[in-house]
MDTraj code that builds the backbone (N, CA, C; nanometers):
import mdtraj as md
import numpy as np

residues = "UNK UNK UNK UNK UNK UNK UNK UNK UNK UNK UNK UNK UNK UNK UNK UNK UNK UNK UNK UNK UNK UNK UNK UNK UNK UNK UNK UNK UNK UNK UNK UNK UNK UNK UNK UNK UNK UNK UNK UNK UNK UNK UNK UNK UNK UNK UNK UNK UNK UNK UNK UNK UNK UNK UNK UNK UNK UNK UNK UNK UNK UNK UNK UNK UNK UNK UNK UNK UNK UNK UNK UNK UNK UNK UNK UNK UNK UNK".split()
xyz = np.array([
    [-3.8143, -2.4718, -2.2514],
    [-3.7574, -2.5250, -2.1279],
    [-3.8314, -2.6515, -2.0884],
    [-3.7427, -2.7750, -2.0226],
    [-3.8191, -2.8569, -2.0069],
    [-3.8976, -2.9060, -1.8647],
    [-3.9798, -2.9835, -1.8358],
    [-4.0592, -2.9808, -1.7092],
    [-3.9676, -2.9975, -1.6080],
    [-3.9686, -2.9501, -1.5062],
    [-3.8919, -2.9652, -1.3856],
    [-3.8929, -3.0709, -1.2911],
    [-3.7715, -3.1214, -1.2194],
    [-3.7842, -3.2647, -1.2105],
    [-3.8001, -3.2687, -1.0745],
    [-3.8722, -3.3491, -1.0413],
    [-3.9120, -3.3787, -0.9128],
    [-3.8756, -3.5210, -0.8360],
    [-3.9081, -3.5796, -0.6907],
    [-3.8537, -3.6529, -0.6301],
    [-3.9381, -3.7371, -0.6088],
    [-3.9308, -3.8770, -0.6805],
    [-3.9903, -4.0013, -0.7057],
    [-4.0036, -4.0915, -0.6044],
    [-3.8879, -4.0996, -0.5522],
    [-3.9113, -4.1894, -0.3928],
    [-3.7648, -4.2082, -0.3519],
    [-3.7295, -4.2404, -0.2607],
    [-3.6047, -4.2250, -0.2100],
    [-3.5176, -4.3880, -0.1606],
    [-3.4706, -4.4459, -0.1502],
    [-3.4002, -4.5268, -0.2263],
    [-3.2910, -4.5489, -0.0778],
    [-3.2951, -4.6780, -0.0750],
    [-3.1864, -4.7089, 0.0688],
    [-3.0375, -4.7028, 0.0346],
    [-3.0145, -4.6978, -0.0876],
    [-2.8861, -4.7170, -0.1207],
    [-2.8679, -4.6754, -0.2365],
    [-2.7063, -4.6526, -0.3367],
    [-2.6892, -4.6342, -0.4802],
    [-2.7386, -4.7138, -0.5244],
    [-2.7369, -4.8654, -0.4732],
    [-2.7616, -4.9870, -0.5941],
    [-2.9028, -4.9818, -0.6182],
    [-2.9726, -4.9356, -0.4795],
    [-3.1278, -4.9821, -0.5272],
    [-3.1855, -4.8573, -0.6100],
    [-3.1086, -4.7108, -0.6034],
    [-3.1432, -4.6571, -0.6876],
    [-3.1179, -4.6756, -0.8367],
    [-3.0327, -4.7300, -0.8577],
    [-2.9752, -4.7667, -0.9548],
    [-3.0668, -4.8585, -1.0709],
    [-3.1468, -4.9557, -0.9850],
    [-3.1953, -5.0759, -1.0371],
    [-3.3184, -4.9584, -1.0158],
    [-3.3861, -4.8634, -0.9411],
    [-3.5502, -4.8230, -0.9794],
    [-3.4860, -4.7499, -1.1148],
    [-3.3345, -4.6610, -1.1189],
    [-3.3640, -4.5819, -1.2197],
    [-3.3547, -4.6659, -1.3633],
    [-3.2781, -4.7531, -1.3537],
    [-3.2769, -4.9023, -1.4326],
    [-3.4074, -4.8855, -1.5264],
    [-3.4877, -4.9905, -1.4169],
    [-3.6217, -5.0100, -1.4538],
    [-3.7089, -4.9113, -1.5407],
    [-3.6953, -4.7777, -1.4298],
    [-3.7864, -4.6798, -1.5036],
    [-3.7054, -4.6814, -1.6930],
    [-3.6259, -4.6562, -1.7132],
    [-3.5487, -4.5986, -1.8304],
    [-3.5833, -4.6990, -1.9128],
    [-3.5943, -4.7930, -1.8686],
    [-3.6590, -4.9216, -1.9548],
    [-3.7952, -4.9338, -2.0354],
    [-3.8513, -4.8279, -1.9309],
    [-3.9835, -4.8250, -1.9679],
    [-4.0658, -4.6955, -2.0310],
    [-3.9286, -4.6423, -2.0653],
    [-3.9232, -4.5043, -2.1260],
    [-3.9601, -4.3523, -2.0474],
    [-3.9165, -4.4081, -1.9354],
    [-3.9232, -4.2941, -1.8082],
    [-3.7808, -4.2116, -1.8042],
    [-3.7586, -4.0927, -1.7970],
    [-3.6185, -4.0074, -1.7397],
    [-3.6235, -4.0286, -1.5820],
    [-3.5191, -4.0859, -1.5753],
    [-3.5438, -4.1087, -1.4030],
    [-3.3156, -4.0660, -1.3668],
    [-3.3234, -4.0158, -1.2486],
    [-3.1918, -4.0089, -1.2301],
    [-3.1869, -3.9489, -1.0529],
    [-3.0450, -3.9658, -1.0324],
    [-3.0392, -3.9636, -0.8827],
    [-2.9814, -3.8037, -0.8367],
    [-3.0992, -3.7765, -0.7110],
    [-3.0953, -3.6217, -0.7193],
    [-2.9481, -3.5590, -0.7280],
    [-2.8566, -3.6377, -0.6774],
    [-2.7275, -3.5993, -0.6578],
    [-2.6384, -3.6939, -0.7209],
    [-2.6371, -3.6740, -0.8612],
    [-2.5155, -3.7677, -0.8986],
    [-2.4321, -3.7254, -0.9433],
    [-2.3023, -3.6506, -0.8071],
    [-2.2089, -3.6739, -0.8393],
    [-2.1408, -3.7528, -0.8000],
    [-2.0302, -3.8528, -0.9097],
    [-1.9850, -3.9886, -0.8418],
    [-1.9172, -4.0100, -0.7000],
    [-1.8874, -3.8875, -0.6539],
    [-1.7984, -3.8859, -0.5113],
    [-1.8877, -3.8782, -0.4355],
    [-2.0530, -3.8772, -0.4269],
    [-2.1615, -3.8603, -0.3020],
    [-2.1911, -3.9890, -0.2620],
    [-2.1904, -4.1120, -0.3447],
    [-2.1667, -4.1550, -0.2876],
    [-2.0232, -4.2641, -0.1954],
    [-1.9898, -4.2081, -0.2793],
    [-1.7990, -4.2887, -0.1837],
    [-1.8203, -4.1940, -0.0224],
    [-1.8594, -4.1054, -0.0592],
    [-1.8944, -4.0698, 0.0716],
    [-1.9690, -4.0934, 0.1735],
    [-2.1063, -4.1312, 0.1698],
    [-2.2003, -4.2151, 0.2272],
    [-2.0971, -4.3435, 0.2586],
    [-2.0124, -4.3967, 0.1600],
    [-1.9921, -4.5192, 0.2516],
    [-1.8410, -4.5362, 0.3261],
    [-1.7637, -4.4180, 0.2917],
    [-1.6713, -4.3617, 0.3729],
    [-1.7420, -4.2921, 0.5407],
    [-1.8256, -4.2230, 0.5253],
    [-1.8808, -4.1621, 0.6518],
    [-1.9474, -4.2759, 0.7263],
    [-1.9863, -4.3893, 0.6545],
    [-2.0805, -4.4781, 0.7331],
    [-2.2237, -4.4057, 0.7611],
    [-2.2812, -4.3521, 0.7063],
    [-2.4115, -4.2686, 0.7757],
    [-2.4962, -4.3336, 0.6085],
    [-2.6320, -4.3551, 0.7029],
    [-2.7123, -4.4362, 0.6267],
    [-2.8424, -4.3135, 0.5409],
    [-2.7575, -4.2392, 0.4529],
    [-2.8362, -4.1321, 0.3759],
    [-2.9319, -4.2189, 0.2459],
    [-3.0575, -4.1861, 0.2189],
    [-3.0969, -4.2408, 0.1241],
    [-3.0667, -4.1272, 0.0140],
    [-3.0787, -4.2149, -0.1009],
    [-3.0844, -4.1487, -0.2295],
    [-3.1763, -4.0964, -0.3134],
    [-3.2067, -3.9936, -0.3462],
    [-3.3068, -3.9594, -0.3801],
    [-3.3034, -3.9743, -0.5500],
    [-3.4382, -4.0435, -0.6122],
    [-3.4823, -4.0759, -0.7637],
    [-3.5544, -3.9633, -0.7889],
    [-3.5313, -3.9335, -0.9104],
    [-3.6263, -3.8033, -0.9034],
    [-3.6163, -3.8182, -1.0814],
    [-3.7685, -3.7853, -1.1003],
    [-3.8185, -3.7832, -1.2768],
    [-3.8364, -3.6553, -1.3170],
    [-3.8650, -3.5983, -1.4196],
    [-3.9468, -3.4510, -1.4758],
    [-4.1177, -3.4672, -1.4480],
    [-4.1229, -3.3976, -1.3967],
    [-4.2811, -3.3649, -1.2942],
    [-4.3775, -3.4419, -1.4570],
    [-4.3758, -3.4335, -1.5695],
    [-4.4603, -3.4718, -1.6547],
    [-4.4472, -3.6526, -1.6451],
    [-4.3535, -3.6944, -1.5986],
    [-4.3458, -3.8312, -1.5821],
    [-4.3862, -3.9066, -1.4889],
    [-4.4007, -3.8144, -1.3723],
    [-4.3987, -3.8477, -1.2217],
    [-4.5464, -3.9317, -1.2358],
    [-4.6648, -3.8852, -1.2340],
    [-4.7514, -4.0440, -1.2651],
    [-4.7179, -4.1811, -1.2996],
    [-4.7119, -4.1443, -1.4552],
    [-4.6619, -4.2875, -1.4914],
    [-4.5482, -4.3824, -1.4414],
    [-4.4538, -4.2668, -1.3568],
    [-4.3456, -4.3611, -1.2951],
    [-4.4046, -4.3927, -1.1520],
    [-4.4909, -4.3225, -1.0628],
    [-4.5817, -4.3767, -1.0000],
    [-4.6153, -4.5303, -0.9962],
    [-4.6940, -4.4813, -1.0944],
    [-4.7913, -4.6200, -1.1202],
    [-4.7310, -4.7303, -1.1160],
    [-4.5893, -4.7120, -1.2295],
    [-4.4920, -4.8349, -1.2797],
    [-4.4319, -4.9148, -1.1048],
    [-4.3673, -4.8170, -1.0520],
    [-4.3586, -4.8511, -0.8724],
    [-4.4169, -4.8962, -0.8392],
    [-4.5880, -4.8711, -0.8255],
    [-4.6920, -4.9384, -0.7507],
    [-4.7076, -5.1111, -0.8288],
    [-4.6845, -5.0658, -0.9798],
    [-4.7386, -5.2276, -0.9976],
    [-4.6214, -5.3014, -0.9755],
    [-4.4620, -5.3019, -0.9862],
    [-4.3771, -5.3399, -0.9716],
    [-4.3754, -5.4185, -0.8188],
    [-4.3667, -5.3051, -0.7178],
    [-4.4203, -5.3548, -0.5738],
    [-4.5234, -5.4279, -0.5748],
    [-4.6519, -5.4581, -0.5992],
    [-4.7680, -5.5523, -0.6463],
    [-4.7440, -5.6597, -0.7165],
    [-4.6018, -5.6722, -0.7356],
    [-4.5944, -5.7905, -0.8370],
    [-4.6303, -5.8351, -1.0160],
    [-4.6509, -5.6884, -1.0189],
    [-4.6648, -5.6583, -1.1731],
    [-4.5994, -5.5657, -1.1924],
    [-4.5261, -5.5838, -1.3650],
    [-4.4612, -5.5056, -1.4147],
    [-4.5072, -5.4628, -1.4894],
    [-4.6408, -5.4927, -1.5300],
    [-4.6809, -5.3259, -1.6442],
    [-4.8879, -5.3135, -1.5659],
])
top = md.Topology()
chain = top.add_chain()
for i, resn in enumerate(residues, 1):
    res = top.add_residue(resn, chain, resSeq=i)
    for name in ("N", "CA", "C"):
        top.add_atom(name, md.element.get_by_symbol(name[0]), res)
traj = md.Trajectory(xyz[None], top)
């Protein structure tokens, strides 16, 4: 069975989750959005209510995708 996935940071919108889970996958991270089914969000922007999205990795990744966030925000990408 594989490690259980946990919640990476939460995300103002689909797109910006989109572009962290982007990034991470790039960098050989499993990264994906806690709820993706495609109608959650048509809904968020049908309801108008400003829900964030939650990124979430397998708990064995969650450091290194950490880190990758912190240097990204810092202005470094590795």
């Amino acid at each position: 069975m594989g490690s259980p996935w946990v919640v990476l940071t939460e995300a103002s919108d689909d797109l910006e989750a989109d572009i962290i889970i982007g990034f991470l996958r790039d960098r050989g991270v499993p990264a994906e959005k806690a709820d993706s089914s495609p109608y959650t969000g048509a809904m968020r922007v049908i309801s108008g209510m400003a829900i964030e999205v939650q990124v979430i990795v397998p708990e064995k990744f969650y450091d290194e995708a950490i880190q990758l966030i912190d240097n990204l925000e810092g202005g470094s990408d590795q």
